[in-house]
LOZAMAR-783514 format. One record per residue (C-alpha): residue number from 0; residue in one letter; x, y, z. Coordinates in steps of 0.25 Angstrom, whole numbers, plus 5000, padded with zeros to 4 digits. Example, Ala and Ser with C-alpha at 12.3 -4.5 7.8 and 13.67 -1.06 7.14 Angstrom:
! LOZAMAR-783514
R  nr rest    x    y    z
R   0    A 5049 4982 5031
R   1    S 5055 4996 5029
This chain:
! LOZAMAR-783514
R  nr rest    x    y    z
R   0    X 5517 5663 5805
R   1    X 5521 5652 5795
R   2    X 5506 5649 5791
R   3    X 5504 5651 5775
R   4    X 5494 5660 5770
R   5    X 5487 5657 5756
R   6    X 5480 5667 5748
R   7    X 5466 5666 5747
R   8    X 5457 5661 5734
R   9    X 5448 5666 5728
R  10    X 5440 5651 5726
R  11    X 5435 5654 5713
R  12    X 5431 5668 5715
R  13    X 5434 5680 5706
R  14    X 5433 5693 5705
R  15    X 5437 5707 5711
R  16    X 5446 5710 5724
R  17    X 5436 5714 5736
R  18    X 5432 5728 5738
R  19    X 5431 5735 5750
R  20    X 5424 5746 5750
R  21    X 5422 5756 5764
R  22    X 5410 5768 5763
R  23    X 5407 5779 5772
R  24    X 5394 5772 5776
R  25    X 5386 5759 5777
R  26    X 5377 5766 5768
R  27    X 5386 5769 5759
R  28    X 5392 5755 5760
R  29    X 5378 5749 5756
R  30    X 5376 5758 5746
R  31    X 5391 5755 5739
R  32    X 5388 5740 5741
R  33    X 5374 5743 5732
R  34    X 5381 5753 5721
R  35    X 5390 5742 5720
R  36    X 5382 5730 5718
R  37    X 5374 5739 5709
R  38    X 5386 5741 5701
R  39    X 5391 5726 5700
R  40    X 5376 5721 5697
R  41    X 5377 5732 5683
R  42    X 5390 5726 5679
R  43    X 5382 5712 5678
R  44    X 5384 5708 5692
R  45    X 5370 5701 5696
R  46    X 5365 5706 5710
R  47    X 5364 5690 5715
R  48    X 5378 5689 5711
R  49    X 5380 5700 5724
R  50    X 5380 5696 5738
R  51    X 5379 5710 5751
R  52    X 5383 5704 5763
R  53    X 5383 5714 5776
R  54    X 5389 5713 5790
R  55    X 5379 5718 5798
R  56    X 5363 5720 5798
R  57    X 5363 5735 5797
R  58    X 5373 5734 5785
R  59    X 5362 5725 5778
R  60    X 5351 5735 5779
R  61    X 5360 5746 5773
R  62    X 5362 5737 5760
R  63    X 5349 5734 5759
R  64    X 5346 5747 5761
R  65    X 5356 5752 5752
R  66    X 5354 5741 5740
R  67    X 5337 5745 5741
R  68    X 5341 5759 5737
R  69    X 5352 5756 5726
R  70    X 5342 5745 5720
R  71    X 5351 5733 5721
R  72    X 5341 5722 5723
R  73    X 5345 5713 5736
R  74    X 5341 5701 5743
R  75    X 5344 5702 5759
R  76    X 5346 5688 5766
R  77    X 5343 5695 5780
R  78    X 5342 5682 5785
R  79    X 5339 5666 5784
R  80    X 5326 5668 5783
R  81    X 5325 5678 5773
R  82    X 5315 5677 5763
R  83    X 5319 5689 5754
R  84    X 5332 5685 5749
R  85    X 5330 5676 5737
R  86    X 5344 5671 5732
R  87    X 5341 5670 5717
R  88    X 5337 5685 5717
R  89    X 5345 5694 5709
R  90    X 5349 5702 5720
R  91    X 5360 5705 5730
R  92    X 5361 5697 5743
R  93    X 5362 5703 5755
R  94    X 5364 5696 5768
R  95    X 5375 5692 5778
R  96    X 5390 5684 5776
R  97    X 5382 5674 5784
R  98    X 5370 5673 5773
R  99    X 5381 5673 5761
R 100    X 5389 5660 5767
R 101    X 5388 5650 5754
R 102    X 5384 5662 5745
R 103    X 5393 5668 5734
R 104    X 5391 5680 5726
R 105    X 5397 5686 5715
R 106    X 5399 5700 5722
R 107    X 5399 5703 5738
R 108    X 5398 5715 5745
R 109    X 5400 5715 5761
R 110    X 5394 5727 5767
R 111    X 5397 5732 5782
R 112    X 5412 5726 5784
R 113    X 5414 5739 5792
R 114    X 5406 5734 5803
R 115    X 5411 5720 5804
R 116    X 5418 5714 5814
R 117    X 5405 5716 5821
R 118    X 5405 5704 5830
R 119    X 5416 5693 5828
R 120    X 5427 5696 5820
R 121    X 5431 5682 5816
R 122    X 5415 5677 5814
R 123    X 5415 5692 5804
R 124    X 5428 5688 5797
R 125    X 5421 5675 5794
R 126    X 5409 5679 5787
R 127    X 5416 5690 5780
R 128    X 5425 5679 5774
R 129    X 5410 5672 5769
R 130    X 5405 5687 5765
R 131    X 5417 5688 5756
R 132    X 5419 5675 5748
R 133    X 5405 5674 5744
R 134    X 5410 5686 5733
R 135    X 5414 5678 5720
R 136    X 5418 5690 5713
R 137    X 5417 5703 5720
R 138    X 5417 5706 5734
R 139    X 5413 5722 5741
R 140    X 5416 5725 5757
R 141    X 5411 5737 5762
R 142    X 5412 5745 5774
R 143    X 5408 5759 5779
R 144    X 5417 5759 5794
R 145    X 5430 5752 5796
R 146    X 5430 5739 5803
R 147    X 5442 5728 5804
R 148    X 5435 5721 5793
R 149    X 5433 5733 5783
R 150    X 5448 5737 5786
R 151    X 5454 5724 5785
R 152    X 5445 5722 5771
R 153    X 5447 5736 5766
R 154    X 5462 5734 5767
R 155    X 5461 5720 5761
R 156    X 5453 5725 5749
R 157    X 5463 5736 5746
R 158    X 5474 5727 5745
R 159    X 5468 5718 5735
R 160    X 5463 5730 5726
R 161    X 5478 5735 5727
């Protein structure tokens, strides 16, 4: 249609390709997410370098769950209000795309794409787009069920690996 298209920077950032990974279950999901943040925090990774951001409530009380169990020490900004979660700790922060806007971390993992869109599409594209670019250096998606945003960010993340 004649208008140009320009390929995307990467602003400064460096690092891997995205990763996409789909389980047979949220649980599983949560508990991939956790063996993964485990991993990358014993290769010298710290666990305040490491942001969880979840699409839905349900999806957060199964990282939680999942991260208590597999030990990975986490702070949970539930909301604004919350006095648990203490920035400076070494922990992983968990909370919303909403919450993460300003914040950068050297690895992202964005748990429960397999139940967005849930509402509006266009209002979810956008806060994806802030979920995703607060990775510097890595960045995991999962999902357990296919949805138009797991698919279309399966099919992207295959590509780039290719």
């Amino acid at each position: 249609d004649g208008v140009p298209l320009i390929s995307p920077e990467p602003g400064g950032r460096s690092g891997e390709s995205p990763r996409f990974a789909e389980l047979a279950s949220l649980n599983a999901e949560c508990l991939y997410i956790g063996e993964q943040l485990k991993s990358l925090q014993h290769s010298g990774v710290g666990w305040n370098d490491m942001g969880v951001f979840y699409t839905a409530p349900f999806v957060a009380d199964e990282l939680a769950a999942a991260f208590t169990r597999l030990g990975v020490p986490f702070d949970w900004l539930k909301d604004a209000a919350s006095k648990s979660f203490d920035p400076s700790r070494a922990t992983v922060k968990l909370m919303t795309p909403h919450s993460s806007k300003g914040l950068q971390y050297r690895v992202v993992a964005i748990a429960g794409l397999g139940f967005w869109p849930y509402k509006d599409a266009n209002e979810q594209a956008r806060l994806l787009y802030v979920a995703m670019t607060r990775a510097t250096h890595q960045l995991l998606m999962t999902s357990c069920k296919r949805s138009e945003f797991s698919e279309r960010l399966r099919v992207l993340c295959e590509r780039q690996a290719a």
